[in-house]
C-alpha positions as CSV (number, residue, x, y, z in Angstrom):
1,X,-97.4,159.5,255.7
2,X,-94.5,160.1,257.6
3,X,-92.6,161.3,261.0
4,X,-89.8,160.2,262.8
5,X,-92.6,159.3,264.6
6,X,-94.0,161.1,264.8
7,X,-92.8,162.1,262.8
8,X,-89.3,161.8,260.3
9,X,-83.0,162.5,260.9
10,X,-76.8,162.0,260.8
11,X,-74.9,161.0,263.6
12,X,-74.6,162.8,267.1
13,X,-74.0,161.3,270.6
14,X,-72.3,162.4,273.8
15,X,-71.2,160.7,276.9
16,X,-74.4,159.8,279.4
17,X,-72.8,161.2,282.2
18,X,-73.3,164.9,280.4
19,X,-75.9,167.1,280.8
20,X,-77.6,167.4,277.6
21,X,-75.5,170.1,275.1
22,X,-77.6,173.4,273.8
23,X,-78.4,172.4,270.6
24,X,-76.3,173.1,267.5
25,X,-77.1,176.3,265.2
26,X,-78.4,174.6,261.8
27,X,-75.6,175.8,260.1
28,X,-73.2,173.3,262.2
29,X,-72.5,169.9,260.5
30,X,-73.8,167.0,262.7
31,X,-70.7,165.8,264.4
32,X,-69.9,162.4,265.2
33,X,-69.8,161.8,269.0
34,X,-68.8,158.7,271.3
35,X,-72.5,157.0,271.6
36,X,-74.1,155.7,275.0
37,X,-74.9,152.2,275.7
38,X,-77.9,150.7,274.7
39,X,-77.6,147.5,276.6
40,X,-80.8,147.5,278.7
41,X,-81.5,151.1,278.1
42,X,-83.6,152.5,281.0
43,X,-85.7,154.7,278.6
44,X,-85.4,155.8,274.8
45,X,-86.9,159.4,273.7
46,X,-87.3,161.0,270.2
47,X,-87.5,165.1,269.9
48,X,-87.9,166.5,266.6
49,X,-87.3,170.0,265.5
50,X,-89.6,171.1,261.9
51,X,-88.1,173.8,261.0
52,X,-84.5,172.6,261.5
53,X,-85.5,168.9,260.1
54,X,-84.0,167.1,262.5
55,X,-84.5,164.0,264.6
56,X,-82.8,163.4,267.9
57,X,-83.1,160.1,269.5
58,X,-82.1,159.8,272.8
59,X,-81.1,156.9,275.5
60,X,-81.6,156.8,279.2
61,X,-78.1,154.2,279.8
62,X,-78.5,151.9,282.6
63,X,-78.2,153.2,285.8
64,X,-78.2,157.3,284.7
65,X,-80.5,159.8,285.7
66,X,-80.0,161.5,282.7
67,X,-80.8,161.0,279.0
68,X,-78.4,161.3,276.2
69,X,-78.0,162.0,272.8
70,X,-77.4,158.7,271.1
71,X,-77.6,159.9,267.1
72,X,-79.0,163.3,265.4
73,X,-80.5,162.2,261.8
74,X,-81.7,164.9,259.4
75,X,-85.4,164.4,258.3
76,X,-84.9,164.1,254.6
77,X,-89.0,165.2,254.3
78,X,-91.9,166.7,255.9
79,X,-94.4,168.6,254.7
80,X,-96.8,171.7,255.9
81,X,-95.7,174.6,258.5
82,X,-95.4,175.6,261.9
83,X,-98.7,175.0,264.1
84,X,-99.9,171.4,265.0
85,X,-102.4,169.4,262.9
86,X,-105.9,170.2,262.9
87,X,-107.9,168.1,260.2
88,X,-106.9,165.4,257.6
89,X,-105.4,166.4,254.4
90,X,-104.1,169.9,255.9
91,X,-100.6,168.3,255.4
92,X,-99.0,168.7,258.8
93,X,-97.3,167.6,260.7
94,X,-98.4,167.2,264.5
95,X,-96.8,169.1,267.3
96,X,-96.9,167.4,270.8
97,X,-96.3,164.9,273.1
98,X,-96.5,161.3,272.0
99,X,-95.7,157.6,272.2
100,X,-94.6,155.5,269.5
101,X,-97.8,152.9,268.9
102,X,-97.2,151.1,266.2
103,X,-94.3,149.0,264.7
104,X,-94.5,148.4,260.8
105,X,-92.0,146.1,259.2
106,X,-94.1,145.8,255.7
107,X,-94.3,149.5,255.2
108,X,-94.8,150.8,251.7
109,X,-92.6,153.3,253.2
110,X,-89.5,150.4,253.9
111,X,-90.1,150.8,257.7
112,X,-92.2,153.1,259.7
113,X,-93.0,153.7,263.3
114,X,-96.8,155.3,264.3
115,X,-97.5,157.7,266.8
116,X,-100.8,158.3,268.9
117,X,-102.1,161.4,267.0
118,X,-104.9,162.4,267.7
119,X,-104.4,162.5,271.3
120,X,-106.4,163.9,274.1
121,X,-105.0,167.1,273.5
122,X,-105.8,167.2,269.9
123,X,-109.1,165.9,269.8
124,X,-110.8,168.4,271.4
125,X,-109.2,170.9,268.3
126,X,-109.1,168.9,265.6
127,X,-112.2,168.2,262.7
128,X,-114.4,166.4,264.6
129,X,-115.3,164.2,261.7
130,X,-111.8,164.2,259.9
131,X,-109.0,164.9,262.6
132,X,-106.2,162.8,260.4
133,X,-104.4,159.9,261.5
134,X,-101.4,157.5,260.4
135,X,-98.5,159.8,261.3
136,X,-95.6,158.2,260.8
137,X,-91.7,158.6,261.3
138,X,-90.9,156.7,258.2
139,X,-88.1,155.8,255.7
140,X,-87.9,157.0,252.1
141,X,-88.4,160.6,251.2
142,X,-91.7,161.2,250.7
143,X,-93.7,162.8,253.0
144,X,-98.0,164.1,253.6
145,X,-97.8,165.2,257.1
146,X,-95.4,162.0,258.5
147,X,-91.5,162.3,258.9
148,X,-89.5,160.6,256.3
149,X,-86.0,159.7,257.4
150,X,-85.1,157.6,254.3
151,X,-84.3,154.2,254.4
152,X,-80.8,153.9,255.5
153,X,-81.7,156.2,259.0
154,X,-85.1,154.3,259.1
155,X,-83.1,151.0,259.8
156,X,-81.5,152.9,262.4
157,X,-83.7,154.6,264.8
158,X,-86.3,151.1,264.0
159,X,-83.7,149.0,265.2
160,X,-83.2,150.8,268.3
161,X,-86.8,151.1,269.0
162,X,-87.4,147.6,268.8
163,X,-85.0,147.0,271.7
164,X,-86.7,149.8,273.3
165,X,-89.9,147.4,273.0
166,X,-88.0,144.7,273.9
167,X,-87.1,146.4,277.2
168,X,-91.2,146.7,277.4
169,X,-90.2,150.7,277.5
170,X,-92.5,153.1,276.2
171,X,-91.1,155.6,273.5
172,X,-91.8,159.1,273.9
173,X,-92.0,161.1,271.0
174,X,-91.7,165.0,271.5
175,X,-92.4,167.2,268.0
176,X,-91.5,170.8,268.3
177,X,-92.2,173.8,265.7
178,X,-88.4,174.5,266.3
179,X,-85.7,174.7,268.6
180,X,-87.6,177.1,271.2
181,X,-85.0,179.3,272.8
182,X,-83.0,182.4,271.8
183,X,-84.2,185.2,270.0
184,X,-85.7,182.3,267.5
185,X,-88.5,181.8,269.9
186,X,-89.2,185.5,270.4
187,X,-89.8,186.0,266.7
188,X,-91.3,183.1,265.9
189,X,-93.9,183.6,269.0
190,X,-94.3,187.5,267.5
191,X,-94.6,185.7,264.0
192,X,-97.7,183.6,264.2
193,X,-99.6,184.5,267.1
194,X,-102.2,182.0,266.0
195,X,-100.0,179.8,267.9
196,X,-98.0,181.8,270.3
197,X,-100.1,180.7,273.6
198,X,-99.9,176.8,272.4
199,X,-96.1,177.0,271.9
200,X,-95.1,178.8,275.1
201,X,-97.7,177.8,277.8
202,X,-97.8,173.6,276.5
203,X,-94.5,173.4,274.8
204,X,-92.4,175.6,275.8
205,X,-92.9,174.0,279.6
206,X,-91.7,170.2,278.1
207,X,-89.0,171.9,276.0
208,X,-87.0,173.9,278.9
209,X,-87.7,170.5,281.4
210,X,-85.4,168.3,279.0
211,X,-82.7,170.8,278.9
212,X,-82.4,171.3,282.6
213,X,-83.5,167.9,283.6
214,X,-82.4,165.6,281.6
215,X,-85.5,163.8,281.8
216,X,-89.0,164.4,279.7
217,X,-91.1,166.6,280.9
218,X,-94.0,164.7,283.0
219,X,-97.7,166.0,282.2
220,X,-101.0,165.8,282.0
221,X,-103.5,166.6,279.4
222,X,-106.0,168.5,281.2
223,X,-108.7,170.3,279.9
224,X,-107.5,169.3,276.2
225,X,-104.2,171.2,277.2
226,X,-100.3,169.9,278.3
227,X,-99.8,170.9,281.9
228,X,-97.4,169.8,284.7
229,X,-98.2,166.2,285.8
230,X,-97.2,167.5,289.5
């Protein structure tokens, strides 16, 4: 099982004094940037896209206000479609807010990293019995409902969690169906309305707070759904 972490991405970085960039249409190649310090990091933050594959991993520098993008890595395999996870052996992967939990250096998977799932969110609309567990942002490429980075990125974005852990920060993991803006997120909402009210009203709200804050979005699960901490 995989996910990197949550949940499973090449190089991308900008200065920490900028504002986080829109994000790069998936036909753009994955430029390489100057990369922020991550000597005593004030926060680290993970946000991956399914449909586009891709992993960002992101670093709050000393003394910022303001996150930035310290590499992009492409998620070499997932598995199952948009809409979160709902019972084990459906083969997706989550959609969310989470924490990384769970640090494995003897991973049959080279190196993984767990997240929380099931949450309080996902509880309450998961199998009661069977809700699925072990979601992983992994190495390798092989993938039932985790992220799989493959090894060489694995090494990577562990590495820098494990100073994250170091720091005693908590690493937030943010899994999205897709990059939720533009006329992407109109036709995707009119393309599975299953999901349309998950993805705009608890999503949506977390997404468009990173972009304009530079911060992760703070909530609450309330009532088994993400709202505004404030």
């Amino acid at each position: 099982m995989l996910f990197a972490a949550t949940v499973l991405i090449a190089s991308g970085a900008f200065v920490a004094t900028r504002s986080p960039q829109p994000p790069r249409s998936p036909a753009e190649p994955i430029e390489a940037r100057v990369p922020p310090k991550t000597e005593n990091m004030e926060g680290l933050l993970f946000r991956a896209f399914k449909e586009e594959k891709e992993l960002e991993i992101w670093v709050l520098p000393e003394g910022e206000s303001r996150y930035a993008l310290w590499e992009t890595f492409p998620v070499l395999k997932d598995s199952g479609g948009p809409g979160p996870k709902l019972k084990e052996g459906d083969l997706q992967v989550p959609e969310g807010f989470y924490f990384v939990d769970r640090f494995n250096p003897n991973s049959k998977f080279h190196l993984s990293l767990g997240i929380n799932y099931p949450n309080n969110r996902d509880r309450p609309r998961s199998d009661p019995e069977t809700p699925g567990g072990d979601i992983f942002i992994h190495g390798s490429a092989v993938s039932i409902g985790c992220l799989a980075m493959g090894d060489p990125a694995i090494e990577r974005i562990y590495a820098i969690a494990e100073e994250a852990r170091a720091l005693d920060h908590r690493i937030r993991v943010e899994i999205y169906p897709f990059r939720m803006e533009g006329a992407k997120l109109d036709q995707r909402l009119r393309e599975y309305p299953e999901w349309s009210d998950f993805w705009r009203d608890e999503l949506l709200p977390g997404y468009r707070h990173f972009l304009e804050a530079g911060q992760p979005w703070a909530y609450r699960i309330r009532g088994g759904e993400y709202r505004n901490a404030e």
